[in-house]
TORPA-4810 file (N, C-alpha, C, O; in nm, 3 decimals):
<nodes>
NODE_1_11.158_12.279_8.667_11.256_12.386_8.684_11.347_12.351_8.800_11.305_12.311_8.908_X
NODE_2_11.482_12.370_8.769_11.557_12.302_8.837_11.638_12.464_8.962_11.616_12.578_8.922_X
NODE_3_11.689_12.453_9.044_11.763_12.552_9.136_11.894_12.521_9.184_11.871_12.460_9.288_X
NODE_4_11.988_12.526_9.172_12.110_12.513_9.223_12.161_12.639_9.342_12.253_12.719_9.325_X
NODE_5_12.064_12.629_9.471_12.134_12.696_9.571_12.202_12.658_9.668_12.163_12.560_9.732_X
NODE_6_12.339_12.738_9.710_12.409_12.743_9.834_12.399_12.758_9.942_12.480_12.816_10.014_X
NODE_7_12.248_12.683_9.988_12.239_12.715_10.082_12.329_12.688_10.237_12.358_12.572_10.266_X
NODE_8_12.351_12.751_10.286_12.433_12.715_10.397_12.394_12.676_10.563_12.305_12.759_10.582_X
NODE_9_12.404_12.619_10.660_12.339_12.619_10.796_12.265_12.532_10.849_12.224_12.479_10.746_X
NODE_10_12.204_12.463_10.952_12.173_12.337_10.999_12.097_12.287_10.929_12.002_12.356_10.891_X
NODE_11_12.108_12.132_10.879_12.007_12.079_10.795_11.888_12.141_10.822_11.855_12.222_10.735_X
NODE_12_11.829_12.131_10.895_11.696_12.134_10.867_11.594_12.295_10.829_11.478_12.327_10.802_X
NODE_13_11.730_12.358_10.850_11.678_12.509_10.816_11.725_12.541_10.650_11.677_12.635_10.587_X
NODE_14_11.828_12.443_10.592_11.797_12.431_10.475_11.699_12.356_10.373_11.661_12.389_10.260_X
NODE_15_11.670_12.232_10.462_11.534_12.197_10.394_11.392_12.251_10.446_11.286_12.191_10.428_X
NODE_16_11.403_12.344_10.499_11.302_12.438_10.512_11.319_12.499_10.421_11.252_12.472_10.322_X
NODE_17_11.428_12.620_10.416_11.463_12.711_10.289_11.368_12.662_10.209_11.253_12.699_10.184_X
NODE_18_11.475_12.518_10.151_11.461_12.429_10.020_11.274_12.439_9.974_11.217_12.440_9.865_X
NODE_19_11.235_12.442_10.086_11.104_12.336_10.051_11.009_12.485_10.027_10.959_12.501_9.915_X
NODE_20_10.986_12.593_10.139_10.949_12.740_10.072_11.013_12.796_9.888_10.945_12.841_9.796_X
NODE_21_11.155_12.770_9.892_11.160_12.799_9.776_11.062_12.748_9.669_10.983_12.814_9.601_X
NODE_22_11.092_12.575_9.671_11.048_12.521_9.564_10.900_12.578_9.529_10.867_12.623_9.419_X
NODE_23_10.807_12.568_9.663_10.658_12.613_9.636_10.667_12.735_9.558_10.604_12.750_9.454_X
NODE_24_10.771_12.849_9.623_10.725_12.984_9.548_10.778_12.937_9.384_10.701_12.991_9.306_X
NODE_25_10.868_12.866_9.319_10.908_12.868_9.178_10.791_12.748_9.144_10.753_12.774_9.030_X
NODE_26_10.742_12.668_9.177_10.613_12.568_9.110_10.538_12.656_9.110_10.477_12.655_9.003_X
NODE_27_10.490_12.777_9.208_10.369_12.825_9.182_10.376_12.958_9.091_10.293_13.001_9.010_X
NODE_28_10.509_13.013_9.131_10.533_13.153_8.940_10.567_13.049_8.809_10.557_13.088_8.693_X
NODE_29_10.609_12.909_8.847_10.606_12.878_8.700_10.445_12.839_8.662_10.417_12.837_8.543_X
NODE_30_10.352_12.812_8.750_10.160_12.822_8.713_10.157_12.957_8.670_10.152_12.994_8.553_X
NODE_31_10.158_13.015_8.751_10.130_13.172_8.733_10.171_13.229_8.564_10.101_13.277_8.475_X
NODE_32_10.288_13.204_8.572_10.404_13.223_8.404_10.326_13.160_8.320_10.316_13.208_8.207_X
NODE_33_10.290_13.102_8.336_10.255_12.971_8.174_10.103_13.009_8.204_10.093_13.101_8.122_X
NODE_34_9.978_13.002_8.264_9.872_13.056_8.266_9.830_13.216_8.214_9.756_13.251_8.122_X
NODE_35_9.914_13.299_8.319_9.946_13.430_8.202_9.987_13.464_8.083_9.943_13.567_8.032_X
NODE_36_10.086_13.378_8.012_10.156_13.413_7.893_10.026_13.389_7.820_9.975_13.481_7.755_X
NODE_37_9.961_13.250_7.829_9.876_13.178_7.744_9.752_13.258_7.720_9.702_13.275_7.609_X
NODE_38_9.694_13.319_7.868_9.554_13.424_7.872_9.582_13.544_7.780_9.505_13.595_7.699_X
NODE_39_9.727_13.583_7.814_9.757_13.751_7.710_9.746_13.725_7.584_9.680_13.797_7.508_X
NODE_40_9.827_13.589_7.534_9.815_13.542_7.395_9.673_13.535_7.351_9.633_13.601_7.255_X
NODE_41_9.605_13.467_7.410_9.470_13.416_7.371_9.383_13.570_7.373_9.334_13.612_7.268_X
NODE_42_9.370_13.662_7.527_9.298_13.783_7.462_9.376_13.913_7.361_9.336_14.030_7.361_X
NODE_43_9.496_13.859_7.275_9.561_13.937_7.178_9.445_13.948_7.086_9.366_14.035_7.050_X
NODE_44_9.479_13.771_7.054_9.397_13.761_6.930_9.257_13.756_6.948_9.177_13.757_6.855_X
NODE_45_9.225_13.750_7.072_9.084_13.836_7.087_9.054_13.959_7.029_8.957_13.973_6.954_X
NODE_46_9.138_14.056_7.061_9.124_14.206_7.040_9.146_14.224_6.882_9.072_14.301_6.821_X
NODE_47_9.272_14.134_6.800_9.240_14.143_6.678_9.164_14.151_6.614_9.132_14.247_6.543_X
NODE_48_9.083_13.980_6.633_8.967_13.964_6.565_8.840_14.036_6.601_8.765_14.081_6.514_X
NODE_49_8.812_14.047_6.746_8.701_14.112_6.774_8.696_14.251_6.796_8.583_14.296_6.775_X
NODE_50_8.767_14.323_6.825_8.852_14.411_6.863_8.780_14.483_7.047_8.745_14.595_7.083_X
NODE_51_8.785_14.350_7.118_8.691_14.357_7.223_8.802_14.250_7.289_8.855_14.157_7.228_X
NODE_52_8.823_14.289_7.430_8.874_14.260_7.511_8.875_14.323_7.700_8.866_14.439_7.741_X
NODE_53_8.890_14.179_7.787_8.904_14.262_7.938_8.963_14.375_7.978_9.051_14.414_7.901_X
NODE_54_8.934_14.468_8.116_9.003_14.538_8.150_9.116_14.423_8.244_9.121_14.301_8.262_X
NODE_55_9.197_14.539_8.286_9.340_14.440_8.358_9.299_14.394_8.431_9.333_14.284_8.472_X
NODE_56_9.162_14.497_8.501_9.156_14.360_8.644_9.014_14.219_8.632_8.933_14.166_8.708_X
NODE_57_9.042_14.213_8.537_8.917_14.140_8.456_9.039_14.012_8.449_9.038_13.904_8.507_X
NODE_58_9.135_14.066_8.359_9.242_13.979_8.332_9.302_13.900_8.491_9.310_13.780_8.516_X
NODE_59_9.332_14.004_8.570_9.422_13.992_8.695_9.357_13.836_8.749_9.409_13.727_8.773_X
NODE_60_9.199_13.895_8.754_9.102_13.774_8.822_9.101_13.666_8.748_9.128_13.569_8.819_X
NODE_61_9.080_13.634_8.626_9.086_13.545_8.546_9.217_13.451_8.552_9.212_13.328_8.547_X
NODE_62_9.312_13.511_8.562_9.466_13.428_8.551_9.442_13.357_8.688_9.420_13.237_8.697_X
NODE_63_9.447_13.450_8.800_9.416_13.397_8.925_9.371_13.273_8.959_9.425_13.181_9.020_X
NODE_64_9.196_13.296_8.879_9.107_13.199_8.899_9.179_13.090_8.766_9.177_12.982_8.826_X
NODE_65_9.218_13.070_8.675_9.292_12.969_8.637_9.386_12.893_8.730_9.379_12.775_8.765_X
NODE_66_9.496_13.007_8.769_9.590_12.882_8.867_9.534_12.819_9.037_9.568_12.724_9.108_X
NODE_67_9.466_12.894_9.046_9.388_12.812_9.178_9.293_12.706_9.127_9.238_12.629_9.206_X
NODE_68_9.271_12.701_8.985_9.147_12.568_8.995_9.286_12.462_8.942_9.280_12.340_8.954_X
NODE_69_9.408_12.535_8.883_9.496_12.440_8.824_9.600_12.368_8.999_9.643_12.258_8.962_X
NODE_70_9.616_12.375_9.051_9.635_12.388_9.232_9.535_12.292_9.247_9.576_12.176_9.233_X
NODE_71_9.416_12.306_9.272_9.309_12.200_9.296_9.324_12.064_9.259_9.340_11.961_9.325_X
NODE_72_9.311_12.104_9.071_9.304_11.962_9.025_9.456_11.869_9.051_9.441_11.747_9.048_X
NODE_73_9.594_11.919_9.076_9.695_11.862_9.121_9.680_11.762_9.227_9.720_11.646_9.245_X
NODE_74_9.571_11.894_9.325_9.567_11.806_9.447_9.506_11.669_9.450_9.554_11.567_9.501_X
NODE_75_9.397_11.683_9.390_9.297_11.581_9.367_9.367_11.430_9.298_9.349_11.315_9.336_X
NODE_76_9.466_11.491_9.164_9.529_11.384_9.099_9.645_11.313_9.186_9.681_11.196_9.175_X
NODE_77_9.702_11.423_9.288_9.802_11.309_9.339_9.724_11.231_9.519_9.780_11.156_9.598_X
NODE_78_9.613_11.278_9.525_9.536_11.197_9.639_9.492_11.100_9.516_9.550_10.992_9.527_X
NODE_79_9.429_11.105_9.433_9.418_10.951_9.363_9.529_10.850_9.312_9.509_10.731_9.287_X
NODE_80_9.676_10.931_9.299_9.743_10.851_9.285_9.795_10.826_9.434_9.906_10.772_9.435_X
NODE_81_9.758_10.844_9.522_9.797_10.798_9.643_9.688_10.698_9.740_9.697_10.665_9.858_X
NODE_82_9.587_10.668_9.642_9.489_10.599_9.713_9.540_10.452_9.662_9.634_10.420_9.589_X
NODE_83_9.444_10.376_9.729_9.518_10.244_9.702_9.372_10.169_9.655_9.266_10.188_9.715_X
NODE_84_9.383_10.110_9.577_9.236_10.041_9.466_9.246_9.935_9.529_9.353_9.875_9.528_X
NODE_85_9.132_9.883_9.603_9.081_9.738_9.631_8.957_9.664_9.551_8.834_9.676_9.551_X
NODE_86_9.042_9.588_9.489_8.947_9.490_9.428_8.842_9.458_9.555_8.878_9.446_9.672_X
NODE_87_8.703_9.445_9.505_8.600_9.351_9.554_8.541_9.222_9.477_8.501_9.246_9.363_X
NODE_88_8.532_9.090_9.523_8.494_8.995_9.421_8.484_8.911_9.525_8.556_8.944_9.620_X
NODE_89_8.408_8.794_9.544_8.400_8.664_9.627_8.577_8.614_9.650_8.651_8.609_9.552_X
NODE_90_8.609_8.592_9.743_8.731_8.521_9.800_8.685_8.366_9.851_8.576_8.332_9.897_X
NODE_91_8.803_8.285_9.826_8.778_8.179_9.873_8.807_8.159_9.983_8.895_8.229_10.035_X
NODE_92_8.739_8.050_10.061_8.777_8.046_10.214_8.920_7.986_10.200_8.986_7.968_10.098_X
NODE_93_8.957_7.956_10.353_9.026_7.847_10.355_9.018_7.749_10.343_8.909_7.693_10.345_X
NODE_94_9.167_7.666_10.321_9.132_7.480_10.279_9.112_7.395_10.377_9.184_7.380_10.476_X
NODE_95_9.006_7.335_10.350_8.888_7.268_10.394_8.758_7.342_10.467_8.686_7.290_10.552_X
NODE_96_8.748_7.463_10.417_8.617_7.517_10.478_8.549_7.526_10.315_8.597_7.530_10.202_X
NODE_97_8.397_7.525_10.378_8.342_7.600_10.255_8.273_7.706_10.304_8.255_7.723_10.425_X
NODE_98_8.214_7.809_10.180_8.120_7.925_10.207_8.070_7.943_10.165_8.070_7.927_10.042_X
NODE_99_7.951_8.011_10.262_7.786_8.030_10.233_7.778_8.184_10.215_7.802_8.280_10.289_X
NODE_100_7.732_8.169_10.074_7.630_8.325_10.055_7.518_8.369_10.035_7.469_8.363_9.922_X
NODE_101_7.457_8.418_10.132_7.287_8.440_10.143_7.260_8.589_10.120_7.342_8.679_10.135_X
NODE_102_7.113_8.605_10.076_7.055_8.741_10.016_6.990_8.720_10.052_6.982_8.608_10.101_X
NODE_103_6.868_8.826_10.062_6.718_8.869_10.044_6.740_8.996_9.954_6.832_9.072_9.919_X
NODE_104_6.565_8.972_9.930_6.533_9.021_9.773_6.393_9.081_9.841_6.344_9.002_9.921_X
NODE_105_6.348_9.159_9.831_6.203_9.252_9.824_6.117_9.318_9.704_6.148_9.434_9.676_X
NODE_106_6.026_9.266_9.638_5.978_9.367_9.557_5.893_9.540_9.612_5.844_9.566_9.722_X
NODE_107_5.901_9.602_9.526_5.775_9.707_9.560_5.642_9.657_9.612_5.592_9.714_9.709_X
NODE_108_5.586_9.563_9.561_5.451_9.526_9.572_5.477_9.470_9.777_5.385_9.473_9.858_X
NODE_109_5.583_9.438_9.800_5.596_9.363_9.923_5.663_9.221_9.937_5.712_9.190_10.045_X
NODE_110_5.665_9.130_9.826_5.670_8.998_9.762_5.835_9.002_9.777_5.902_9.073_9.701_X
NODE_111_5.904_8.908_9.897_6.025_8.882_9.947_6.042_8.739_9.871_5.947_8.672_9.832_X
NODE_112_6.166_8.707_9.857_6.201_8.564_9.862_6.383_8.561_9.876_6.451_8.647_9.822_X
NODE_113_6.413_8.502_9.918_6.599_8.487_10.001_6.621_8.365_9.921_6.539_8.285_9.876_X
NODE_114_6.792_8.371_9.910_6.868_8.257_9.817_7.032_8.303_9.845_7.095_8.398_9.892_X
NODE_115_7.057_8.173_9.786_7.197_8.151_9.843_7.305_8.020_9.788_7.255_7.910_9.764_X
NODE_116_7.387_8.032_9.779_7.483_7.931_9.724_7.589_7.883_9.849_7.604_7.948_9.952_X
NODE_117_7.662_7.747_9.816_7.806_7.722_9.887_7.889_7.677_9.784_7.871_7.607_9.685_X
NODE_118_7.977_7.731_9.830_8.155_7.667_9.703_8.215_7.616_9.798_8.174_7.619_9.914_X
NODE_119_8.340_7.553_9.753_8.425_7.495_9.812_8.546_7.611_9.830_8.550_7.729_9.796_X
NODE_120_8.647_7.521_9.900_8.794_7.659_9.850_8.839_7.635_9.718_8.957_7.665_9.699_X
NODE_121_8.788_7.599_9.642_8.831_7.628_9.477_8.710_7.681_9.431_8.695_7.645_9.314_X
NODE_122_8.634_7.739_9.463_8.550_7.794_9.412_8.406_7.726_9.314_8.331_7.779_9.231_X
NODE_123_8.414_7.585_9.374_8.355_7.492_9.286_8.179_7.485_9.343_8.152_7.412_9.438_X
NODE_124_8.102_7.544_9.293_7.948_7.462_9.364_7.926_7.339_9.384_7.931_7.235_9.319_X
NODE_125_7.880_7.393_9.565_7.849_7.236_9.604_7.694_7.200_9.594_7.644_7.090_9.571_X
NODE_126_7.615_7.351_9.621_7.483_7.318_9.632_7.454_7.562_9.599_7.515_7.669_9.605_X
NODE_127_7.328_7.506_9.572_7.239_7.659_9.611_7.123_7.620_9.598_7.093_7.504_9.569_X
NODE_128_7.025_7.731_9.621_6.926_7.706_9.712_6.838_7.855_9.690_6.905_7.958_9.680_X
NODE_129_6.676_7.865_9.681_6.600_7.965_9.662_6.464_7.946_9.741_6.391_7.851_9.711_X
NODE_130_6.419_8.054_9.862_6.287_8.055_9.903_6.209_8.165_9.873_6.247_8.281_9.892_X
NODE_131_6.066_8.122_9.811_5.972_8.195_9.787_5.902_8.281_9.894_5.789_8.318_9.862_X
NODE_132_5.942_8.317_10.005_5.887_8.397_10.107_5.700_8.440_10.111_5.621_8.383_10.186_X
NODE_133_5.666_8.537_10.023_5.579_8.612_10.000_5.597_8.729_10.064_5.705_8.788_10.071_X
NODE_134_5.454_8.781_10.130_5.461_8.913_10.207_5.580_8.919_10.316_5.566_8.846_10.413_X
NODE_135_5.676_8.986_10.311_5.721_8.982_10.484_5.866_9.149_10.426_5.871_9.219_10.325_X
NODE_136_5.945_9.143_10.540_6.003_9.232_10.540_6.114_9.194_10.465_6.132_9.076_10.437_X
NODE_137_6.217_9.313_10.417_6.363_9.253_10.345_6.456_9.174_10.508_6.529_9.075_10.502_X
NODE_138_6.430_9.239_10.613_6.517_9.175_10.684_6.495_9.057_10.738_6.573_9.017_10.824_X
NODE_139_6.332_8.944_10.680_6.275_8.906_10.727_6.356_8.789_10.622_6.422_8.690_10.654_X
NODE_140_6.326_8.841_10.492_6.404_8.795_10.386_6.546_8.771_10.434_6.554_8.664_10.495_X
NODE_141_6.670_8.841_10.427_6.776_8.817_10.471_6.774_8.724_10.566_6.849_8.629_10.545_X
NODE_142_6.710_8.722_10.667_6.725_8.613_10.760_6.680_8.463_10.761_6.719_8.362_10.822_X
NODE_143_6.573_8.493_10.660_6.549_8.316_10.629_6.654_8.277_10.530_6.706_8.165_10.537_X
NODE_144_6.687_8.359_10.443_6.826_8.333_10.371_6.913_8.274_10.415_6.973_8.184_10.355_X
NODE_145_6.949_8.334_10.588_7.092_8.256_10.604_7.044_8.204_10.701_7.138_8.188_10.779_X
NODE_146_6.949_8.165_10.746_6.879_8.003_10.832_6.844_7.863_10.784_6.847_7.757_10.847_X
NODE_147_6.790_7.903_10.589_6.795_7.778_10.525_6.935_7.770_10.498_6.982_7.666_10.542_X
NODE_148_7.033_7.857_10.430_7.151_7.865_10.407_7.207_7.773_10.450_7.238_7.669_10.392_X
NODE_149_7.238_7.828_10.644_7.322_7.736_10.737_7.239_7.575_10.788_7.310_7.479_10.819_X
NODE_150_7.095_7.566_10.791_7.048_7.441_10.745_7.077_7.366_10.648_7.054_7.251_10.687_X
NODE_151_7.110_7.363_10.558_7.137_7.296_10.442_7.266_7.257_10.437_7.301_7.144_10.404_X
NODE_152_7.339_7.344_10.467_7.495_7.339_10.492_7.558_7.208_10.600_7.665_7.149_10.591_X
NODE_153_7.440_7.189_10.708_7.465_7.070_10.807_7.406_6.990_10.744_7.462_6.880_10.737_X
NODE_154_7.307_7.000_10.692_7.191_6.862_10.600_7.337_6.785_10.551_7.382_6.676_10.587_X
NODE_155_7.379_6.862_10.479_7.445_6.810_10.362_7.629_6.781_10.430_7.728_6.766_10.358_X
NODE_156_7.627_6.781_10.539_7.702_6.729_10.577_7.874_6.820_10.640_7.961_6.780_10.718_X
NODE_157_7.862_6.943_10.565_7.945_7.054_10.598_7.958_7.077_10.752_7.865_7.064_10.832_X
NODE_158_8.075_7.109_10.782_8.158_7.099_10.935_8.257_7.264_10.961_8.265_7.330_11.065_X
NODE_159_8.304_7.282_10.861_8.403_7.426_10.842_8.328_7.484_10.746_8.312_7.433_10.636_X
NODE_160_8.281_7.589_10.780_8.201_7.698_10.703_8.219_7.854_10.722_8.197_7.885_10.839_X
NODE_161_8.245_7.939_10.658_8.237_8.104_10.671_8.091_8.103_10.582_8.055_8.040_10.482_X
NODE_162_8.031_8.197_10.663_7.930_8.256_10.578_7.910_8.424_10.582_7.926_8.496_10.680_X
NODE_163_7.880_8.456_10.481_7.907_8.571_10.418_7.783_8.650_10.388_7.734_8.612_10.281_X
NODE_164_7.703_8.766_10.455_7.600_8.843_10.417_7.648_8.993_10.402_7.747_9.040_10.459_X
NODE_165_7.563_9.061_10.314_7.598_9.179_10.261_7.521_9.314_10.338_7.527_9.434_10.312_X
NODE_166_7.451_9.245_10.434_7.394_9.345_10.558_7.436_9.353_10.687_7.443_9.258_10.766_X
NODE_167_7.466_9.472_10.709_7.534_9.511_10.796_7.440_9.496_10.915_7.468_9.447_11.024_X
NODE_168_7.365_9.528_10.888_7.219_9.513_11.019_7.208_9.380_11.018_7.205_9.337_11.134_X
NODE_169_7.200_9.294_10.933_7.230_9.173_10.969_7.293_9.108_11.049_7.248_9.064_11.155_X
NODE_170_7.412_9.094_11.005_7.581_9.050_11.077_7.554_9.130_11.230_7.565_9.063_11.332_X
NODE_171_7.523_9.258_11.238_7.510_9.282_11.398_7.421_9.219_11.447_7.461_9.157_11.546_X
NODE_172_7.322_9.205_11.426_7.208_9.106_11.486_7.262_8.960_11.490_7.231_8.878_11.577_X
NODE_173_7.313_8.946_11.426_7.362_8.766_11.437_7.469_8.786_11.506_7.479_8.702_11.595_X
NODE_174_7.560_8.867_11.502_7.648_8.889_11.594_7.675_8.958_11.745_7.783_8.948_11.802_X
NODE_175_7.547_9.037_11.807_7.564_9.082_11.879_7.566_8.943_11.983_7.526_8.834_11.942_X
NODE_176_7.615_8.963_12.116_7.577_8.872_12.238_7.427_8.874_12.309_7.381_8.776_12.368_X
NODE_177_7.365_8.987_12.296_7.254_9.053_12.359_7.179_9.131_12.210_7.220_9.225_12.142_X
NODE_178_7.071_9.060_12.198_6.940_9.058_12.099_6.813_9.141_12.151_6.720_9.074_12.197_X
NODE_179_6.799_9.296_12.149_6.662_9.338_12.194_6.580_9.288_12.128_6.601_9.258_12.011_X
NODE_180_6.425_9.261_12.212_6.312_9.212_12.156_6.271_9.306_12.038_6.269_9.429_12.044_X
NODE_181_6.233_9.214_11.913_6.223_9.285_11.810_6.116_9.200_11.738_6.120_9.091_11.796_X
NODE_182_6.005_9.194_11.623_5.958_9.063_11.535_6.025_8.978_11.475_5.979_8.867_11.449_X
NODE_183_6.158_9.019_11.440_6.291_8.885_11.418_6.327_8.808_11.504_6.401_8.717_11.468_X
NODE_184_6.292_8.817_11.631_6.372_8.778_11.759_6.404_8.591_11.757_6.506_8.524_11.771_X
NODE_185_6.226_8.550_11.727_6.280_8.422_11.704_6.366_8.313_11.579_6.410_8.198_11.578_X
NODE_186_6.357_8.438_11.477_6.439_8.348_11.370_6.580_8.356_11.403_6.666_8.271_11.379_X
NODE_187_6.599_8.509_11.483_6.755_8.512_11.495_6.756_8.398_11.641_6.871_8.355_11.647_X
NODE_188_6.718_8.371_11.691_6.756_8.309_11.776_6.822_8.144_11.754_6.926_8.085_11.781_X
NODE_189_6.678_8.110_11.681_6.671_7.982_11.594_6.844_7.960_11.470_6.899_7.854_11.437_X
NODE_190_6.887_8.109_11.430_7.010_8.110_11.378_7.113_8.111_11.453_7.210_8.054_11.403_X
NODE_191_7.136_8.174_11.597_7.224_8.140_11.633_7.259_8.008_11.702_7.367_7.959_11.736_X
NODE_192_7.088_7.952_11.716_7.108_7.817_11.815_7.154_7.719_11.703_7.197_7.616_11.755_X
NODE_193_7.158_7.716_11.616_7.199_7.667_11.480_7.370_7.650_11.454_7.444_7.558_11.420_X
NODE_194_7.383_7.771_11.486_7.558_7.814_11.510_7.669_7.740_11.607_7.780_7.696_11.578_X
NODE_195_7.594_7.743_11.736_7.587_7.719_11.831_7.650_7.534_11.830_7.730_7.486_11.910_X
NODE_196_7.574_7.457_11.700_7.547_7.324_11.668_7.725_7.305_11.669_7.794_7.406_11.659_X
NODE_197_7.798_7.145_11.685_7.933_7.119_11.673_7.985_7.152_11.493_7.985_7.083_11.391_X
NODE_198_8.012_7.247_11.516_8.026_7.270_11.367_8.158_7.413_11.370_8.146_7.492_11.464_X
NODE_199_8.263_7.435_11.276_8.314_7.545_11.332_8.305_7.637_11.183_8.344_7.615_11.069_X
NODE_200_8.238_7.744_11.245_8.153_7.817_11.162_8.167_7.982_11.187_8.119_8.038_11.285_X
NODE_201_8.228_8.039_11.099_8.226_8.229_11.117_8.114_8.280_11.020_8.057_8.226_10.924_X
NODE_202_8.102_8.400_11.078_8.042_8.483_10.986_8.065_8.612_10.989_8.066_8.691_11.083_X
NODE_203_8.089_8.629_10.830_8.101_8.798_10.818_8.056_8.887_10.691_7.994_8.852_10.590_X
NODE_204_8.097_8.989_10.723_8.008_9.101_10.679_8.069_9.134_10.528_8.158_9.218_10.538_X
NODE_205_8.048_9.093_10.395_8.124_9.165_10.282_8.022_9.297_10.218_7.921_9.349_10.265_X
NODE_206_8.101_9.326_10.082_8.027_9.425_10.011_7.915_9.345_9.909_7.920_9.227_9.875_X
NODE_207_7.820_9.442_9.874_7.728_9.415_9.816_7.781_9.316_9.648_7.734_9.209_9.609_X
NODE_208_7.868_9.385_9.595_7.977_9.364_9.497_8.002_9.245_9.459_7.998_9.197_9.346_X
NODE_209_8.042_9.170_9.613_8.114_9.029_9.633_7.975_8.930_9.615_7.978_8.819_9.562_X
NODE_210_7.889_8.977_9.656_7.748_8.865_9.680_7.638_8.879_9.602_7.518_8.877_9.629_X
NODE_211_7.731_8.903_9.441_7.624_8.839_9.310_7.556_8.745_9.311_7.433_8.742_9.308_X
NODE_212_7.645_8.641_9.316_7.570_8.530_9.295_7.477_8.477_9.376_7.405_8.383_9.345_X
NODE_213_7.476_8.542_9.497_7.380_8.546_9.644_7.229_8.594_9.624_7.116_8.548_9.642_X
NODE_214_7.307_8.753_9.562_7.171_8.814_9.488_7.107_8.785_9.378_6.993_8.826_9.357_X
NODE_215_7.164_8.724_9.310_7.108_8.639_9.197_6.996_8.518_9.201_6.899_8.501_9.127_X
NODE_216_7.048_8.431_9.324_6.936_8.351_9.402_6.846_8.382_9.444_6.744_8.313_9.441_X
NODE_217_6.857_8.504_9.499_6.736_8.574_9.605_6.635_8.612_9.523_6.517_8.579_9.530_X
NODE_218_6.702_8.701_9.427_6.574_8.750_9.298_6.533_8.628_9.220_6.415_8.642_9.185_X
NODE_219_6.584_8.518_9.181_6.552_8.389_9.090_6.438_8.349_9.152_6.338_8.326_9.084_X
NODE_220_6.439_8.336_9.276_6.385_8.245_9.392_6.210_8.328_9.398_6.106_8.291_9.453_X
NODE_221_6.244_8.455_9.313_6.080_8.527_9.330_6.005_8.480_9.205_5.884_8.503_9.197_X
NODE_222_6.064_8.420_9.113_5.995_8.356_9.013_5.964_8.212_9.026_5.916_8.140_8.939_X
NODE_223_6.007_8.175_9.173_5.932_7.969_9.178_5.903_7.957_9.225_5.965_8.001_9.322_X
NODE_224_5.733_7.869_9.278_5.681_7.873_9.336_5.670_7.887_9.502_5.787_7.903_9.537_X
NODE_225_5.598_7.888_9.603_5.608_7.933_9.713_5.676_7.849_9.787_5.622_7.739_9.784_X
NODE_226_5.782_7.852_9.862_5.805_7.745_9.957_5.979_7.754_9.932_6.019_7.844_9.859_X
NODE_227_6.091_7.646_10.001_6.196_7.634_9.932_6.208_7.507_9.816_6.137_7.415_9.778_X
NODE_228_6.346_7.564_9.785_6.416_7.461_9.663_6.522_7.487_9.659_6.567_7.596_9.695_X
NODE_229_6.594_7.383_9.610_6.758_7.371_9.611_6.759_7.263_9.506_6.685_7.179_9.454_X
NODE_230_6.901_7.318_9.501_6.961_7.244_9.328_7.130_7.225_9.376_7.194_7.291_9.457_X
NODE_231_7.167_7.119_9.299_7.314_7.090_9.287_7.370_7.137_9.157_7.469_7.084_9.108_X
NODE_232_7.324_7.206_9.119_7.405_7.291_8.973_7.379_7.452_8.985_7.289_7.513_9.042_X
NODE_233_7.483_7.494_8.914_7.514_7.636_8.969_7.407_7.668_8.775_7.409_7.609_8.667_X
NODE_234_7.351_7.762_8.819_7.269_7.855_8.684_7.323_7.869_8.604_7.410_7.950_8.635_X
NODE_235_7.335_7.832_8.477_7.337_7.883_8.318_7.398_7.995_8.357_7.518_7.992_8.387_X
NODE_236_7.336_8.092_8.362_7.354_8.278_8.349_7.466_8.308_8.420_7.520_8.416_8.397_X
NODE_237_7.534_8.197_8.541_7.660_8.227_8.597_7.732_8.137_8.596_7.853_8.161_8.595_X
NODE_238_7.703_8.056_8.595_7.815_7.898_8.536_7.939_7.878_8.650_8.021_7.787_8.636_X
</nodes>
């Protein structure tokens, strides 16, 4: 619905005007088209049934139509105002590669951690699965990205990002100052690792991005105890 007024007087007290008007005619044209439609609809109520609301049965009803119709507006133009971020593995930069490590826990207690590296084209260079046994998931996560970043120097890697999907993780590997905890010496053993001539980040993604991370970790509970590593990326993810 369109308005052609004259309004007259300092800008901004006409786009004030402007902007009160418009709300009151968007919200009698809800009001208009919700009412016409309710009277229509309990007409032929009363025809057929010959049973129908009192007015203020009606009054509330129209009401409660255009306030839930108000709502859902709101809702549709905050989603069209949100902005959609893809999540999926990113490649590093050229000449780094990256490491993605998991841990895996069953119910019974039965941990085992796994992990892959690509290149910046996304190509496997190596992955890798340990059978843990009894121990904790964070116990798991952390041998994950200790054989991870071991293997990564074995094999000769120099520029590396590595990538875990725990947040309690990444702070522990990242804090400067480590309270005594039963992890204390693996994290230590990981950062003295870090530490090695090598130039190496690490950070924190979504769970989303580190399939193929988690895919190792759980594989790795079906082979026998100990580690293993392979130079071919799995069938099931190719």
């Amino acid at each position: 619905m369109e308005i052609d007024l004259a309004l007259k007087g300092p800008q901004r007290i006409r786009i004030f005007l402007w902007v009160g008007i418009k709300k009151v005619v968007d919200e009698w044209a809800c009001l208009f088209g919700v009412a016409v439609w309710k009277i229509w609809f309990w007409r032929n109520q009363f025809i057929f049934t010959h049973n129908a609301p009192c007015c203020t049965q009606m009054v509330t009803e129209i009401r409660s139509w255009v306030h839930n119709i108000h709502i859902a507006r709101a809702c549709l133009n905050f989603v069209r105002a949100s902005k959609i971020k893809e999540i999926g593995w990113q490649a590093p930069p050229e000449s780094f590669f990256k490491l993605n490590t998991d841990g895996s826990r069953l119910k019974n207690g039965l941990a085992s951690a796994g992990g892959l590296v690509r290149n910046c084209s996304g190509k496997w260079q190596f992955r890798f699965g340990m059978n843990i046994g009894l121990c904790s998931v964070t116990s798991a996560e952390l041998w994950g990205l200790f054989q991870g970043l071991h293997l990564a120097w074995d094999r000769g890697i120099r520029y590396l990002v590595a990538e875990v999907d725990s947040q309690y993780i990444f702070q522990l590997i990242s804090s400067t100052r480590t309270k005594p905890n039963a992890h204390l010496s693996l994290i230590n053993a990981i950062k003295e690792l870090m530490n090695t001539y090598w130039q190496i980040t690490i950070k924190h993604i979504y769970r989303e991005a580190n399939f193929a991370a988690d895919f190792m970790a759980k594989l790795a509970g079906s082979l026998p105890l100990g580690f293993h590593d392979f130079d071919n990326p799995p069938e099931s993810i190719g």
